[in-house]
N, C-alpha and C positions, 0 to 999 in steps of 0.2 A: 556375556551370554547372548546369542543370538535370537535366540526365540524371546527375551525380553526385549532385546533392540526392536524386533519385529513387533510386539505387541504395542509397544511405545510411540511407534510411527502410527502403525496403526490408530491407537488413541489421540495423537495430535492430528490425521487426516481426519478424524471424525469432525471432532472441535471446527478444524478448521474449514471443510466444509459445509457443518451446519451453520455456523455464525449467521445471522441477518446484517450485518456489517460487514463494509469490505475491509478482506484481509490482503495483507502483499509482504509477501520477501524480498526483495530486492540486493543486489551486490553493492559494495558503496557507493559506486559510479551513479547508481540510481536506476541502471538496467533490471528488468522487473528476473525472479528465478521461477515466483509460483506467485499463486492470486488464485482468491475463492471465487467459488460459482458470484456470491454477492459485491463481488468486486465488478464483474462484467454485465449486471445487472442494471448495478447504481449507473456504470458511464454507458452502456447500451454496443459499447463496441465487443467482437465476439474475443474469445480467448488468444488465439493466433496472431490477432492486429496488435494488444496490449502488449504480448511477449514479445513482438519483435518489436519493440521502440522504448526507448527511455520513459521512464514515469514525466518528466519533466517535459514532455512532447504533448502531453496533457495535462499541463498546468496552463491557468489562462494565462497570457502575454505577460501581464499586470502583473501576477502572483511569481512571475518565476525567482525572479532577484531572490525577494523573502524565504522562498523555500530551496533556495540555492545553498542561504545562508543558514538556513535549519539542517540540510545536510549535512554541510561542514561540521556543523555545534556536534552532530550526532556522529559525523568519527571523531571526533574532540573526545568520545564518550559520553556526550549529555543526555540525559535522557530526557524525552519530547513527550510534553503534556496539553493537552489545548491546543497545537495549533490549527488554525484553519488560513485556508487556499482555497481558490477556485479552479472547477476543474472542465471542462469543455466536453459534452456527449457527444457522441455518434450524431446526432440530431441535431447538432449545433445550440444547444441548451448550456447553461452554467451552473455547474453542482456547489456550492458548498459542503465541504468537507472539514470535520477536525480530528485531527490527528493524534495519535497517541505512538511514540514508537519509540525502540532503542537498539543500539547497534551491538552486535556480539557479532566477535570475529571479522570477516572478511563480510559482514551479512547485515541490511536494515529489517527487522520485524517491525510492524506497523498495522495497526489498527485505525480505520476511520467509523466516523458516524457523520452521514448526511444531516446537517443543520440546514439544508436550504430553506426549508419551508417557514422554520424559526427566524 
């Protein structure tokens, strides 16, 4: 039915740009598809910079290996709890992030919560 497909989106576009957490979709490669307002918030770069580059383009130097290898796990099918990376702002600042994500289909779903200040 259409009009429930529509109401459906509708209700996961609410959710997902109300979260005070940043949200992101990404394809396996790790190329971003969507990201909440609170995604471009936490790292300070605008929406257009994020989409066109790899999430991993903002991972700090340090952190990419490990979260190269959380990718992998997560088309493996694992699902991702706790992890944290650092992530590099607009400002040249370093975010801690941890991560909550799991892969369905050709697609990473992912939730973070800013630890840095923890």
């Amino acid at each position: 039915d259409i009009t429930r497909r529509k109401e459906l989106q509708d209700e996961r576009d609410q959710l997902f740009n109300l979260s005070l957490d940043p949200v992101c979709i990404t394809n396996l490669h790790g190329d971003f598809v969507d990201i909440n307002p609170a995604f471009t918030e936490c790292l300070g770069y605008d929406e257009e910079t994020l989409m066109s580059k790899s999430i991993l383009e903002f991972v700090h130097p340090d952190d990419r290996e490990d979260t190269q290898k959380v990718m992998q796990r997560l088309r493996e099918g694992e699902e991702i709890r706790k992890f944290e990376n650092r992530y590099m702002t607009a400002d040249d600042e370093i975010r801690w992030l941890q991560w909550s994500a799991i892969a369905q289909g050709n697609r990473i779903y992912a939730v973070a919560r800013d630890t840095t200040k923890q």
